[in-house]
N, C-alpha and C positions, 0 to 999 in steps of 0.2 A: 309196633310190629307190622312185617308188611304185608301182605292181606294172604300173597304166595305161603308164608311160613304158618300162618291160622287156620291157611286148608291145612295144611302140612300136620299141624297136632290133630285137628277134627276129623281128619282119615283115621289117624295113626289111634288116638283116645280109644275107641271105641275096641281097640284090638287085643287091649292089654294083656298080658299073662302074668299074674305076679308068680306062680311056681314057676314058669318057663325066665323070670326075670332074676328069683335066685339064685340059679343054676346060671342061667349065662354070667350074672356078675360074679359066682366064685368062680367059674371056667376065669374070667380075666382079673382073678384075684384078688376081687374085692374092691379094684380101680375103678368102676363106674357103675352108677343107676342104670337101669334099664327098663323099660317098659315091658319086657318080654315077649319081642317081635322078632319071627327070625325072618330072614334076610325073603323068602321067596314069596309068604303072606305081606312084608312091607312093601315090597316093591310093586306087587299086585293092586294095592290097594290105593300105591299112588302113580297107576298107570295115568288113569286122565289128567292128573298135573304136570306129566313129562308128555305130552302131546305139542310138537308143533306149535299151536294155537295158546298152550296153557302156561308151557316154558315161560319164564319170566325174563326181559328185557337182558340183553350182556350188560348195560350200564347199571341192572339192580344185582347182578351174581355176586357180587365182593359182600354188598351190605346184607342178603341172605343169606350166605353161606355163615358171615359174621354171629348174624342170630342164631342158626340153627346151631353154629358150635356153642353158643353160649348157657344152649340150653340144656338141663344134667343130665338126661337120660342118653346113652349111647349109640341108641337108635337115630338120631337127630343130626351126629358129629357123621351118621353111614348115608343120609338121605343127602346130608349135605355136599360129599364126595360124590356120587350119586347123581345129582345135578350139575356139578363141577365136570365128569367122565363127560357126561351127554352133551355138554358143551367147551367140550378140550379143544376139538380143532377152533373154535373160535376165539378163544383165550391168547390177550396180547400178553408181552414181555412183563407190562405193567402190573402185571398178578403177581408176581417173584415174591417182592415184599410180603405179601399177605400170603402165599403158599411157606414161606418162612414160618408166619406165626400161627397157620394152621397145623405144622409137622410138628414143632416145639409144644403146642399147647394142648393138652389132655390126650398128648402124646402116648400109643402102645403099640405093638407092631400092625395091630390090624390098619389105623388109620396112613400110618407110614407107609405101610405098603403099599395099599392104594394107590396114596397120594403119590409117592416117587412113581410104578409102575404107569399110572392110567393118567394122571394128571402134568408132575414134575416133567415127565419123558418125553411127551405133547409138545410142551410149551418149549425144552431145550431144544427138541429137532426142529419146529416153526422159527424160532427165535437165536440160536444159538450164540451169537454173537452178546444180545444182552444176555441170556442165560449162565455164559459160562463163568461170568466172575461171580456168581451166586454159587455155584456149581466148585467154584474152586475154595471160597471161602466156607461151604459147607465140608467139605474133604480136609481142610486142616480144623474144622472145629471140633473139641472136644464134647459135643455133647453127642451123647448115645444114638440118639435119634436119626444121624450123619453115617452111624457108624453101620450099619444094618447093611448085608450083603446086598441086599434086593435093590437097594436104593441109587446103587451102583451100575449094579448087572443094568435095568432097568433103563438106564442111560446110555451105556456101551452098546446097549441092542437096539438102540433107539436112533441110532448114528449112521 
């Protein structure tokens, strides 16, 4: 694990709310663990790791984003978009792939959204020529996750 993602639980640990964590997993029906962090104590807590100086390398973003999604709690898949936002302008074409199987995997609108709005939207107006056959082959897929108004909007306003 890499040393970025160990601060990343040793912030987050110490915050926990287990009634604040039941209530958010039934709000997303029961689909993911949580820690019980909401969004304005999490982000507070890992200001000095999105510092300039503390940011972790562009050639380590894929393989931490990888771990944080891996890990169950859902606070982890929001820290990990989170570090992705804050370094969108710098995200080459070559993330496609892996923005693929972060929108498919432990898939809900909250992560989708994100990701198309602040992430996906970045990388197609920076890159649009590689983007768009990603971009075309998500529009005739069947999976749900494609199908989400925002994901759309998000790219047309991005143009």
């Amino acid at each position: 694990m890499s040393p970025w993602v160990k601060a990343v639980i040793a912030q987050l640990t110490p915050l926990q709310d287990s009634e604040n964590a039941k209530a958010m997993k039934a709000y997303m029906r029961g689909r993911f663990a949580f820690l019980g962090i909401q969004s304005s104590p999490r982000r507070e807590a890992l200001k000095p790791l999105f510092t300039a100086k503390a940011q972790p390398e562009m050639s380590a973003i894929t393989g931490i984003v990888d771990e944080l999604w891996s890990l169950p709690e859902r606070e982890y898949q929001l820290v990990a978009i989170d570090l992705l936002i804050k370094r969108k302008k710098h995200l080459s074409a070559d993330i496609l792939p892996k923005l693929e199987t972060w929108i498919t995997t432990k898939s809900w609108w909250d992560t989708v959204d994100m990701l198309a709005t602040n992430v996906v939207a970045t990388v197609y107006l920076n890159h649009p020529q590689q983007a768009s056959s990603y971009i075309q082959k998500w529009r005739n897929s069947d999976d749900i996750c494609y199908a989400e108004p925002p994901f759309y909007t998000s790219l047309s306003s991005s143009k």
